[in-house]
N, C-alpha and C positions, 0 to 999 in steps of 0.2 A: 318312313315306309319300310315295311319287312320285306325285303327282295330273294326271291333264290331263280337259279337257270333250270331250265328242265328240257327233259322230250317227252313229248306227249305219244301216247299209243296212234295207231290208229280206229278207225269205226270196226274194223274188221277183228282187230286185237281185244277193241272193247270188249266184245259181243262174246268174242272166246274167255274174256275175265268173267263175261258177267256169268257166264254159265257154269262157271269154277267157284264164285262167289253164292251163287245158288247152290249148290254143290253143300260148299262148307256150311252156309245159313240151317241147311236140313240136320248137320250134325249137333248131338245133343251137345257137345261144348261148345254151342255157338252163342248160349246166354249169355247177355250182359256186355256181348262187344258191341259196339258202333262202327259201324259199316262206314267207308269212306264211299262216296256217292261216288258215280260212274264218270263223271264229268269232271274230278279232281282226279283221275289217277293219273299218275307221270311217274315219269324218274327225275330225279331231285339231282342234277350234275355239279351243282355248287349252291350253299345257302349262304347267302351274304349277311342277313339278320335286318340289322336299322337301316337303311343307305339314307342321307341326306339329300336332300332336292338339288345341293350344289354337287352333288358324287356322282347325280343322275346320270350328265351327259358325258363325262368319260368312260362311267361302265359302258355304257352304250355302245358307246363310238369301240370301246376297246375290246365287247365280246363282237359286237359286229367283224372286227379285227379276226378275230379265234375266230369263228364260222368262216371265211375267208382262207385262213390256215388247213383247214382240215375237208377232208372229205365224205360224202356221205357212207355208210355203211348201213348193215342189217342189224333187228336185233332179234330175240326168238322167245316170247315166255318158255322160263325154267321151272322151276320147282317152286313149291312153297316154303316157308321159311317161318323163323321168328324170332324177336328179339326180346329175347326171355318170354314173360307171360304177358306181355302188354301191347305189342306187335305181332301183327300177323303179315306178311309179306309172299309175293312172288318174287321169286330168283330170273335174273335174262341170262338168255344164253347169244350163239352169234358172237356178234363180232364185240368181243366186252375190251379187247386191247383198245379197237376205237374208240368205245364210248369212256374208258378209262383218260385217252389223250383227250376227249373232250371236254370231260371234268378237271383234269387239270389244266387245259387252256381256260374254260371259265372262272378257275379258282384265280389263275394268274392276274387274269382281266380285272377281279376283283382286287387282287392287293397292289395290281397298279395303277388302279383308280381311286386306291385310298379307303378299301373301305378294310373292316376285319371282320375276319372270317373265324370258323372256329374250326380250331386242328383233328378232327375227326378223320379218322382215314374214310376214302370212300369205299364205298359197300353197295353195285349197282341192286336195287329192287323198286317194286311199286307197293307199295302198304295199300294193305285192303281190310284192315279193321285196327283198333284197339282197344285197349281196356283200362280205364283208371286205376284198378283196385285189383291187376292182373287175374286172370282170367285161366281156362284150360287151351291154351296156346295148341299142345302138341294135339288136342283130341281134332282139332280142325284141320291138320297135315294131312292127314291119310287119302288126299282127294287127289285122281287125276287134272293133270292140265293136259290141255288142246297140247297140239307142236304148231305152233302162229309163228309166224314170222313178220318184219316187215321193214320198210327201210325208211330209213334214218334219214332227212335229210335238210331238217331244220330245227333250231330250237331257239326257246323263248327265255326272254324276260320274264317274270310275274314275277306281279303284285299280291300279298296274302293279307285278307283283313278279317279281321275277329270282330264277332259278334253272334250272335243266336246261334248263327249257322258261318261259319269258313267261308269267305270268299275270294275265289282268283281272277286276278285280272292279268289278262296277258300287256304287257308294254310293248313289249317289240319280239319280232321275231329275225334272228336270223340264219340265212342259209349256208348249211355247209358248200362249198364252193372251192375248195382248195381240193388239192391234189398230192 
């Protein structure tokens, strides 16, 4: 299974991407990207990659663990971003030390459940298009974002399966609950 942790937006957050992502679609450099549908966007707090069905229930048990540890906070869409020509991103703003400790408590939960992770620093955003064959990345920046905010107060397991189209399955969700 290809596993990673996320936080999802909320309905209220969505509705302010979507109208950022309409936004960008109207720009002429918006040929040739593939739009990540509304319903996948998240922030990515740890990708775990393969996890085996026996790694399942420690990750589990040990992000359930991290959610317990930590407490809820805000986050705020920031700016837009890009990684080089092939990524299109929004920036969070808010409370990023938190969601910073919550990626590195998920990352932890994954290398003590055995699985391997890959040493990428984290970098909070939500990708909102990309491009195989990169693309004019910067001509799509120039758009305002809303000031959204919202709070933080659990996050999930998912499952990512390839085929025609991406699919996420949430496995577990847990709640921040610590202090």
């Amino acid at each position: 299974m290809r596993l990673f942790a996320a936080v999802w937006p909320t309905d209220e957050v969505r509705a302010a991407i979507s109208a950022t992502v309409l936004r960008m679609r109207e720009q002429p450099a918006a040929a040739g990207w593939r739009w990540v549908r509304p319903e996948h966007w998240h922030v990515t707090v740890a990708f775990y990659g393969t996890v085996t069905e026996s790694q399942l229930p420690e990750l589990t048990r040990r992000l359930e663990l991290a959610g317990r540890r930590r407490a809820g906070f805000e986050l705020e869409l920031g700016r837009p971003g890009r990684f080089g020509d092939r990524v299109v991103w929004l920036g969070l703003d808010g409370d990023r030390d938190a969601l910073r400790r919550l990626a590195e408590g998920a990352a932890a939960a994954g290398r003590r459940a055995g699985v391997e992770l890959d040493s990428r620093r984290f970098r909070p955003h939500l990708t909102l298009a990309r491009s195989r064959h990169g693309g004019d990345a910067a001509g799509l920046l120039p758009v305002a974002v809303p000031t959204v905010s919202w709070p933080v107060a659990a996050f999930a397991l998912v499952r990512s399966r390839s085929g025609s189209q991406v699919q996420y399955d949430a496995l577990a969700e847990f709640s921040l609950s610590g202090g």
